[in-house]
C-alpha positions as CSV (number, residue, x, y, z in Angstrom):
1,X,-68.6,-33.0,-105.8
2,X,-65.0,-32.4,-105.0
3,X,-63.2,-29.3,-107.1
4,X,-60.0,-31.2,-108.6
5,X,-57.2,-30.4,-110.9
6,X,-55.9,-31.9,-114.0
7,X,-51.8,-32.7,-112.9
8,X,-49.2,-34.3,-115.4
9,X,-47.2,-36.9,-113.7
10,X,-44.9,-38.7,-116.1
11,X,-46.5,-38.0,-119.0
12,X,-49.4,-39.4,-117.2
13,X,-52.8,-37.4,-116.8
14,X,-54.3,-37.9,-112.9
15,X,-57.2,-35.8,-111.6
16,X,-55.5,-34.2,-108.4
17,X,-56.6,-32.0,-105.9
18,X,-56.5,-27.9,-106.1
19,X,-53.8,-26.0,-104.9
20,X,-55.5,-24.9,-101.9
21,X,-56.3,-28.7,-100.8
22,X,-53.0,-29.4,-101.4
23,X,-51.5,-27.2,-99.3
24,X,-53.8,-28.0,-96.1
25,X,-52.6,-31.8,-96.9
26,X,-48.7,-30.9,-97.3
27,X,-49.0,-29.0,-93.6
28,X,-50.7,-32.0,-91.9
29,X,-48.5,-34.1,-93.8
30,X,-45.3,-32.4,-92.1
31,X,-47.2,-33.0,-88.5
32,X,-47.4,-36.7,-88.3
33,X,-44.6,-39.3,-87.5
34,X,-42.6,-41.3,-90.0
35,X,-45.4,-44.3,-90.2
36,X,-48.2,-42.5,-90.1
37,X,-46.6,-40.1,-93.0
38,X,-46.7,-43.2,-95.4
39,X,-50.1,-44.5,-93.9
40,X,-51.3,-41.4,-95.0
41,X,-49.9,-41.1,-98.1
42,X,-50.9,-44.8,-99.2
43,X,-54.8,-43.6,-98.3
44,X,-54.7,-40.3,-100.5
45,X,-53.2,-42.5,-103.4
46,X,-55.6,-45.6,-103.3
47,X,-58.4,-42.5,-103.6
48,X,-56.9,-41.3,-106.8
49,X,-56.8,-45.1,-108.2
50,X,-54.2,-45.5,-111.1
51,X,-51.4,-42.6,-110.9
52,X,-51.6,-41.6,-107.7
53,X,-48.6,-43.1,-106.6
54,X,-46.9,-40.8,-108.7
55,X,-48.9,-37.9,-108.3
56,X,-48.7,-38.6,-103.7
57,X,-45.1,-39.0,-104.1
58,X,-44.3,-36.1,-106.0
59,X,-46.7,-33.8,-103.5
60,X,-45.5,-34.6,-100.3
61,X,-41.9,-35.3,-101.4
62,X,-41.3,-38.5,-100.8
63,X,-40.6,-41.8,-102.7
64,X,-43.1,-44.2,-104.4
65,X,-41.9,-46.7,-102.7
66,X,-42.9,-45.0,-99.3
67,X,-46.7,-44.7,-100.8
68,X,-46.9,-48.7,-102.1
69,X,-45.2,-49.5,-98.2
70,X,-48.1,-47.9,-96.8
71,X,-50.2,-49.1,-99.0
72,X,-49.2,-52.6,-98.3
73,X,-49.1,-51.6,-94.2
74,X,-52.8,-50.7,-94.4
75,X,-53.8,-54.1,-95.7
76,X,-52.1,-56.1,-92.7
77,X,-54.4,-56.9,-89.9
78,X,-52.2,-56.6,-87.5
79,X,-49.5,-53.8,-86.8
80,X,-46.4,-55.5,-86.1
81,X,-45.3,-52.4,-84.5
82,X,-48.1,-50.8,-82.8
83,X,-46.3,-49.2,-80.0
84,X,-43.1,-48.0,-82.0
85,X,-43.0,-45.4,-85.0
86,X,-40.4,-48.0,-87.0
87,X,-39.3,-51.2,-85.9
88,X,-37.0,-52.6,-83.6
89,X,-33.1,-52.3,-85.2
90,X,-34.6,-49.9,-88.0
91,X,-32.4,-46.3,-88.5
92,X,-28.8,-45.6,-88.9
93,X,-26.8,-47.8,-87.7
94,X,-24.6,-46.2,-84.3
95,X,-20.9,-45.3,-84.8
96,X,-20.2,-48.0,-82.8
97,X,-21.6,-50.7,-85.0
98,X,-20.3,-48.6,-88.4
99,X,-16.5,-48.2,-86.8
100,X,-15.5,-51.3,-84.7
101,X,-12.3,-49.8,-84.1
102,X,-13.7,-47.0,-82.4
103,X,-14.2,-48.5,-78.8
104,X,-10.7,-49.7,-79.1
105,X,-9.1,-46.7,-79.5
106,X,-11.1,-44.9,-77.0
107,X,-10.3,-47.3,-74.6
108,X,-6.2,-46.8,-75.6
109,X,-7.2,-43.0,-75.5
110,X,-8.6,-43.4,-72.0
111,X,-5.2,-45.4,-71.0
112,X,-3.6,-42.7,-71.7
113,X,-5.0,-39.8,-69.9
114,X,-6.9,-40.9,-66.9
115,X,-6.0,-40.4,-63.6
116,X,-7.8,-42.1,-60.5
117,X,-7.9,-42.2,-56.7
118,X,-5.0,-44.7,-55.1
119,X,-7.0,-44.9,-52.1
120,X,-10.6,-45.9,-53.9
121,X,-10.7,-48.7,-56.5
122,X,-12.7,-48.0,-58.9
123,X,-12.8,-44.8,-58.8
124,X,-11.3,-42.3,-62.2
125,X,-11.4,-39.3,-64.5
126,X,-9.7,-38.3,-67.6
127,X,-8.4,-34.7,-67.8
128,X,-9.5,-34.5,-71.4
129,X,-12.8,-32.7,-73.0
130,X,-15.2,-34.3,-74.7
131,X,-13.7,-32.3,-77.7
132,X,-10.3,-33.0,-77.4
133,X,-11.5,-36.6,-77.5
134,X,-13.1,-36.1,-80.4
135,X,-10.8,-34.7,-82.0
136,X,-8.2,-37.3,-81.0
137,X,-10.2,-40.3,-82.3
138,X,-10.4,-38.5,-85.7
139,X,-6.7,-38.2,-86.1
140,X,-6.4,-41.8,-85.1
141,X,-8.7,-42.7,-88.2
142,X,-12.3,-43.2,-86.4
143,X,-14.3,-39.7,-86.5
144,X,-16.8,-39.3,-83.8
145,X,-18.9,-36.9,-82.4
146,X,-19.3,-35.0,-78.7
147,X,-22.2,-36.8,-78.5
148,X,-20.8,-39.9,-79.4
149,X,-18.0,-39.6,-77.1
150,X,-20.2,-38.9,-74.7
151,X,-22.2,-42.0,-74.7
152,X,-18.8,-44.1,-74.4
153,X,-17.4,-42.2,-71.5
154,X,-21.0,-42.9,-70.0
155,X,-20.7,-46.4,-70.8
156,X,-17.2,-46.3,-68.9
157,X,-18.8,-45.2,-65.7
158,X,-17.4,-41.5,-66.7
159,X,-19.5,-38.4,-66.0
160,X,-19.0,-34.5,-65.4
161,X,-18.8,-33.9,-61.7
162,X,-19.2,-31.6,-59.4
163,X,-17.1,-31.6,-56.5
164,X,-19.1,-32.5,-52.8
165,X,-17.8,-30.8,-50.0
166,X,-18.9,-34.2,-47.7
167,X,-15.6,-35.2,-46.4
168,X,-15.9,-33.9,-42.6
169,X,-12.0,-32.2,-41.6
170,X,-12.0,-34.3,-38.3
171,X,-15.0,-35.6,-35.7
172,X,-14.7,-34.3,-32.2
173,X,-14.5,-37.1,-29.2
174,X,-17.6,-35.8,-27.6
175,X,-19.5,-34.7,-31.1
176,X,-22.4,-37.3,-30.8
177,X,-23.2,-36.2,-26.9
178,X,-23.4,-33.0,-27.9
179,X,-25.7,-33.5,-31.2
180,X,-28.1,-35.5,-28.9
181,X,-28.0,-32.9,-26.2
182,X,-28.8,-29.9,-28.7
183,X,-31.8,-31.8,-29.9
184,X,-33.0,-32.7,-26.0
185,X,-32.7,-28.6,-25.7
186,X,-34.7,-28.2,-28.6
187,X,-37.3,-30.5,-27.8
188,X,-37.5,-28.9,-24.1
189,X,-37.9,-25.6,-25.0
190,X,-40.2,-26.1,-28.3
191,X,-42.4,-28.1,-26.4
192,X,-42.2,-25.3,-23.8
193,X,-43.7,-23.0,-26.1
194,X,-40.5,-20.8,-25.7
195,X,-38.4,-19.7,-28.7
196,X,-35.1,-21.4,-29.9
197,X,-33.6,-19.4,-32.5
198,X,-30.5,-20.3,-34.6
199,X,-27.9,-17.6,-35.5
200,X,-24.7,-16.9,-37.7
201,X,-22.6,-14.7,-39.7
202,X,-23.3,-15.1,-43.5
203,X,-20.5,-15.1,-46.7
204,X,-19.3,-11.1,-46.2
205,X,-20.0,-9.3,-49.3
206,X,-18.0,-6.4,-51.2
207,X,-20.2,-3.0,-51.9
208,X,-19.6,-1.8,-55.2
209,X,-19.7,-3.0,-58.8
210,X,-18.3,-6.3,-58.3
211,X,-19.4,-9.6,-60.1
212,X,-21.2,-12.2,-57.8
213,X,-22.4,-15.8,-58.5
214,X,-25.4,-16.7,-60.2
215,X,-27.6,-15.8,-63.3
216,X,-31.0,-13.3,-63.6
217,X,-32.8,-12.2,-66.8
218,X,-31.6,-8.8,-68.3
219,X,-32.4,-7.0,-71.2
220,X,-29.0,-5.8,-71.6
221,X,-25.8,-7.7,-70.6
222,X,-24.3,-6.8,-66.5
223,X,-20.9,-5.7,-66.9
224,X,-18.4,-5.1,-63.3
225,X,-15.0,-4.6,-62.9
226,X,-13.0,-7.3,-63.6
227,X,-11.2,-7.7,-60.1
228,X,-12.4,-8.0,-56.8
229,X,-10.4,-5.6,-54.6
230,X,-11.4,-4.3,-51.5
231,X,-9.5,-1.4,-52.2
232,X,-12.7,-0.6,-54.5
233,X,-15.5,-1.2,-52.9
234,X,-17.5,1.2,-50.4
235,X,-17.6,-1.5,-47.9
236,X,-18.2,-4.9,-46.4
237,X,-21.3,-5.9,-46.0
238,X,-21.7,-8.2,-42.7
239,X,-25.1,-10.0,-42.7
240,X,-25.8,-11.7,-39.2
241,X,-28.6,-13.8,-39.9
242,X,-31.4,-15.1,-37.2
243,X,-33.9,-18.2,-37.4
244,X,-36.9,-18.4,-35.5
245,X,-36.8,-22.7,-36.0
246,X,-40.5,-23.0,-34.6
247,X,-42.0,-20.0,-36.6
248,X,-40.2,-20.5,-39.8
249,X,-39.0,-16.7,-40.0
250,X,-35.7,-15.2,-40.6
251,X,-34.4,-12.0,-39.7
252,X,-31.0,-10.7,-41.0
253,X,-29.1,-7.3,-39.7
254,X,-26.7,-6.2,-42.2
255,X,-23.9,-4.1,-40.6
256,X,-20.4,-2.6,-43.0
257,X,-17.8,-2.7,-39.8
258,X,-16.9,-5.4,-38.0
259,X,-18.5,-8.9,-37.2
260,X,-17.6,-8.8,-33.3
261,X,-19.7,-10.0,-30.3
262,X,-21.2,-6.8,-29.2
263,X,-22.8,-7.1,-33.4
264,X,-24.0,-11.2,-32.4
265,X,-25.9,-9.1,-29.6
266,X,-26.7,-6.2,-30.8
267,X,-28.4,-8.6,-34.0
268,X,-30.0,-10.4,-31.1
269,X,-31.6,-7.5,-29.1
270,X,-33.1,-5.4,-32.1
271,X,-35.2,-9.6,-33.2
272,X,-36.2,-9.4,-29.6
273,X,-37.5,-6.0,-29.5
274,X,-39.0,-6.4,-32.9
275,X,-40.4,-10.0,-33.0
276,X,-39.4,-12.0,-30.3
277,X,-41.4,-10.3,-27.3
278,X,-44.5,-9.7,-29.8
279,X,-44.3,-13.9,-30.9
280,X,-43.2,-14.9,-27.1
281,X,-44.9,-12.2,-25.1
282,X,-44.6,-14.0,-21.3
283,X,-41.6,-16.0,-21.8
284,X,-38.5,-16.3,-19.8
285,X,-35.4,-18.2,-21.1
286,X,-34.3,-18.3,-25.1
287,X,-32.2,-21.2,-26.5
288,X,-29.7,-20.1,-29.2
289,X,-28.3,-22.4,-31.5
290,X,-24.6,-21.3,-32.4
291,X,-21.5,-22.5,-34.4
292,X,-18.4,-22.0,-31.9
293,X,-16.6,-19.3,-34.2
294,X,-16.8,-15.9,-35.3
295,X,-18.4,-13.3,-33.4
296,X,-20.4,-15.9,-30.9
297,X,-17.0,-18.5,-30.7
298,X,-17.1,-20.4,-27.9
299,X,-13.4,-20.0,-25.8
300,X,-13.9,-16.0,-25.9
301,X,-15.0,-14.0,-22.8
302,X,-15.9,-11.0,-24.9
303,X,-19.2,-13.0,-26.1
304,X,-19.7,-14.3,-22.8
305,X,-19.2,-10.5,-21.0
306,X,-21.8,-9.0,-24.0
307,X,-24.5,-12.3,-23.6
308,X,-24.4,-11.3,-19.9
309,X,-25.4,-7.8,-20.5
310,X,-28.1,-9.1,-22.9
311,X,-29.2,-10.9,-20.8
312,X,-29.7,-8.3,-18.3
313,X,-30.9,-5.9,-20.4
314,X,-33.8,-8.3,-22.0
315,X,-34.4,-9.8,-18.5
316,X,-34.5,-13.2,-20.0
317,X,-32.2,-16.3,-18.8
318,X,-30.3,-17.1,-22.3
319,X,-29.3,-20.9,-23.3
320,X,-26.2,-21.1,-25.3
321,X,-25.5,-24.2,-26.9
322,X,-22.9,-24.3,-29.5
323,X,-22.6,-27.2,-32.2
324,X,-19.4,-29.3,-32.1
325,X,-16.0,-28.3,-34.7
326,X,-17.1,-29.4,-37.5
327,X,-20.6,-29.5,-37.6
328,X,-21.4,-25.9,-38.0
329,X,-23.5,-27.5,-41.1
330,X,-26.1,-28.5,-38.6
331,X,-27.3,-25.9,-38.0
332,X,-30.9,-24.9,-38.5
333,X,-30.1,-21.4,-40.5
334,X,-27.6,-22.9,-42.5
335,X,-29.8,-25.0,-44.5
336,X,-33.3,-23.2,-43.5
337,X,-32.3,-20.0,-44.5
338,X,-29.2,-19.0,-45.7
339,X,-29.6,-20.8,-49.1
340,X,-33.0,-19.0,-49.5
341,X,-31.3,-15.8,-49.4
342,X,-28.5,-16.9,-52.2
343,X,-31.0,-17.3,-54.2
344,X,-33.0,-14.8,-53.7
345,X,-29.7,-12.6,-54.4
346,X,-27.6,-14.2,-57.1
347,X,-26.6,-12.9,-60.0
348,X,-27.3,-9.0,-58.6
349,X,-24.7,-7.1,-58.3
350,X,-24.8,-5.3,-54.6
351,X,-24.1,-1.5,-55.2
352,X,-25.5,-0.3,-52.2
353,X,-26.7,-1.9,-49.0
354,X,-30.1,-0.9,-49.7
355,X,-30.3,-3.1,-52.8
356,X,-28.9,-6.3,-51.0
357,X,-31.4,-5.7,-47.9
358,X,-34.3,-5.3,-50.8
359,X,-33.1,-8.4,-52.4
360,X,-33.0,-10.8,-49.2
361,X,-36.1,-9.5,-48.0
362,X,-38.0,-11.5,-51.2
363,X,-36.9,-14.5,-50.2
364,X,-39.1,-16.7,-49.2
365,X,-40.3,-20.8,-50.1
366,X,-43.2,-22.7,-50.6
367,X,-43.3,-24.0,-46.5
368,X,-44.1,-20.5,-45.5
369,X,-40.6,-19.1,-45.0
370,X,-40.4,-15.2,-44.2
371,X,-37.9,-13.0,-44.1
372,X,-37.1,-9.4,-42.5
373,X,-34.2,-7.4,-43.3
374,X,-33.0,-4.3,-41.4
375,X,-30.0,-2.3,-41.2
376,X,-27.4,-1.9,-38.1
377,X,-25.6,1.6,-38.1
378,X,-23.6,0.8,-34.9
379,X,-20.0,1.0,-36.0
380,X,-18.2,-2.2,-33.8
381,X,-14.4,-2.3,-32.8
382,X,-12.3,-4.9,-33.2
383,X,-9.3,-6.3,-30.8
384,X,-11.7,-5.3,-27.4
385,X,-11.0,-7.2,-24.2
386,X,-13.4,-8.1,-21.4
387,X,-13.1,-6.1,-18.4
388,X,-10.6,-7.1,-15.9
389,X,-13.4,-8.1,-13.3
390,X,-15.0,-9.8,-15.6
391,X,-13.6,-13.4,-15.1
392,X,-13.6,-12.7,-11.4
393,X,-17.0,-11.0,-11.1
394,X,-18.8,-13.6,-14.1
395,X,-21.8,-14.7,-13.5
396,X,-22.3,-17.3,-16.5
397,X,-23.9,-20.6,-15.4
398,X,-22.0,-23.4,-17.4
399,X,-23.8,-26.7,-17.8
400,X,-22.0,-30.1,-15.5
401,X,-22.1,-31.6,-19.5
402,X,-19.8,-30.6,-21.5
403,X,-19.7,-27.0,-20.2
404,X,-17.8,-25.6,-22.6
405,X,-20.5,-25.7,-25.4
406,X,-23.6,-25.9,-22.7
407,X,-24.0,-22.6,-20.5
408,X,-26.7,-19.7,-19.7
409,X,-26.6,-16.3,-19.3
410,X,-29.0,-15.5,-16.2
411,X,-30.4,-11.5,-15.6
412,X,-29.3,-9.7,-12.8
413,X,-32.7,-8.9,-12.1
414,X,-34.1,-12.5,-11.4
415,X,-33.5,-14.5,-8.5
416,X,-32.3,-17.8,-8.7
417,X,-35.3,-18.6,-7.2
418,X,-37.1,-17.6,-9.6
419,X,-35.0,-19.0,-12.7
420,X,-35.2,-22.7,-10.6
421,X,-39.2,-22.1,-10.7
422,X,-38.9,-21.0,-14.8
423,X,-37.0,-23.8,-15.3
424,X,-33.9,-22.6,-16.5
425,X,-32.0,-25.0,-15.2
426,X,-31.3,-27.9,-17.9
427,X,-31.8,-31.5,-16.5
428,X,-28.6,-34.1,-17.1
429,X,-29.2,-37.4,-16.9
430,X,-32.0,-36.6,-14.5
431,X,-30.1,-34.0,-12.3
432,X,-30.4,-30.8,-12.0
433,X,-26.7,-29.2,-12.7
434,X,-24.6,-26.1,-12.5
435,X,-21.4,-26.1,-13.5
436,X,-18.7,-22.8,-12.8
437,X,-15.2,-22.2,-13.9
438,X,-13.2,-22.5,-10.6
439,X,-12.8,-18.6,-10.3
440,X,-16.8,-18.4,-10.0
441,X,-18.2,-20.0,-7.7
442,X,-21.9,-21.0,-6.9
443,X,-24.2,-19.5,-4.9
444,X,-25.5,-21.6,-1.5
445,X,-28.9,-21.8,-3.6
446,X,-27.7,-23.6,-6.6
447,X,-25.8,-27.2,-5.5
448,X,-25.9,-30.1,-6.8
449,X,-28.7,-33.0,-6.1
């Protein structure tokens, strides 16, 4: 037999439950939904026969009308709604339906204060918070809440943006030609088996204690100086990244002088030395990928003097092929690895080199992406000219197609025999090409089909 309890309910005597019971029944009580609650209910108090409406009610909290409507729910056959915990239409009624006047004035309030694009129908903002809304509609007699407001700005097509950068500043004539030459390049020289590697300059960093972007779990909050002058810092850190596109590995050489060619180079020659020759051990050409700024741009002879004398001092024949203005987003490491390494970074505050080159090193993603970091002492000048026999003396091969983004770097130390049996030499519309400025001109060799 059960243990119960004598209760007074109403000057009513009921034989309940003991405390103990009832406290296991008031916690599984508080776990189940609204209908099930008064199901419940309704099954304890048909157990206790007459009073235990009362004596349910009272223990749980709720109403006696709750009990008798589960009561009468239990008897129905049918459950009229099985799938929902209250019916369709049942709960408070929304702000809308309690304040007609509301949509009105929100609509007089949006009149008032949005702005849109005269070039794009259709398309708007308001310059107003959701709180200031709010606190406008009160004063104009119909109270409503953030998340009110924010249900009718949704249901005005309104939303909190962020700003795209997807507008492109301009589109050169012969973009497309060389987009579609690029890929031909890559294609070539990954089918090849020989490596194509994507390089660039990433955002320069201040050394110090200086604020960066981004959040990271701390016991204690990260407190920097609150301005970012250079004035402060111990440096610059310049991070010249490199991308391996067929191995999925990135390299980047940190450097705190100067992001000149002879760095673009030098970055080159130490992943050579330390990757590429032990990944591509009997290869003969490299195809880089390039934006046509910074250190690598594309109208200077200073990178074209210092590729040379890579180029002689790796013994390889190196491919340059620079993406179009504008489309410097194209490029393998700007979407393969550089946003790896933000990551992997934010929110840490770079006091010494040694912490950022840590940091970038654990970067990594679930395709297999891996990262080296290592550090270039070299000190680089700014302002240097090529040498005055340089434009006379140069021996850069430039490509018949659009040769000032298409051009190769041969070494002095192969024959152009022997870079016409490697297959250096790009086909173009099912020619093989060599293009020079007029100041170079071609050896007997090298002419054109």
């Amino acid at each position: 037999m059960e243990n119960t309890t004598t209760r007074t309910v109403e000057d009513e005597k009921v034989t309940g439950y003991e405390p103990a019971i009832e406290i296991k029944m008031q916690r599984l009580f508080t776990t189940l939904s609204e209908k099930d609650r008064r199901r419940y209910a309704g099954i304890e108090a048909a157990k206790l026969r007459h009073g235990g409406t009362e004596y349910i009610s009272t223990l749980f909290g709720i109403d006696p009308k709750t009990v008798r409507r589960g009561l009468v729910e239990l008897d129905l056959n049918d459950d009229p709604a099985s799938d929902r915990v209250r019916k369709k239409g049942a709960g408070r009624k929304t702000a809308l339906e309690r304040q007609p006047q509301l949509l009105v004035n929100f609509l007089a309030l949006l009149a008032e204060f949005t702005a849109g694009d005269p070039m794009r129908e259709g398309v708007l903002w308001t310059n107003l918070s959701r709180c200031e809304i709010s606190r406008r509609l009160r004063e104009m007699g119909t109270p409503a809440s953030r998340l009110t407001v924010r249900k009718l700005l949704k249901q005005q097509g309104l939303g909190q943006r962020k700003a795209r950068k997807k507008k492109s500043m301009g589109a050169h004539p012969d973009r497309n030609a060389q987009v579609e030459n690029i890929a031909r390049l890559k294609a070539e020289y990954l089918t090849a088996g020989d490596p194509v590697i994507s390089i660039d300059t990433k955002k320069k960093e201040l050394i110090g204690d200086f604020a960066r972007e981004g959040h990271t779990h701390t016991q204690i909050p990260v407190e920097t100086l609150d301005h970012d002058f250079p004035s402060a810092s111990q440096g610059k850190l310049i991070p010249h990244g490199i991308y391996d596109v067929a191995r999925n590995e990135g390299t980047m050489h940190l450097n705190m002088s100067h992001d000149t060619s002879e760095l673009c180079c030098d970055s080159i020659a130490r992943w050579w030395q330390q990757h590429g020759q032990h990944h591509y051990p009997n290869v003969r050409r490299v195809l880089i990928l390039c934006d046509g700024g910074g250190g690598n741009a594309a109208n200077r002879h200073v990178f074209k003097e210092a590729l040379q004398a890579l180029a002689d001092g790796l013994g390889l024949a190196i491919r340059i092929a620079h993406y179009p203005p504008y489309c410097s987003k194209h490029n393998p490491i700007e979407h393969r690895l550089f946003p790896h390494i933000t990551r992997a970074c934010q929110g840490v505050v770079f006091h010494t080199v040694d912490i950022a080159k840590q940091l970038m090193a654990k970067a990594k993603t679930s395709t297999g992406l891996k990262v080296t970091v290592d550090i270039l002492t070299t000190v680089y000048e700014i302002g240097k000219k090529c040498a005055a026999d340089f434009i006379e003396n140069m021996r850069i091969v430039f490509d018949e197609h659009l040769p000032r983004w298409n051009y190769r770097a041969i070494p002095q130390t192969n024959s152009f025999q022997e870079v016409i049996f490697g297959g250096i030499l790009s086909c173009v519309f099912g020619k093989v090409l060599t293009h020079h400025f007029p100041v170079t001109q071609a050896p007997p060799e090298l002419t054109n089909e």
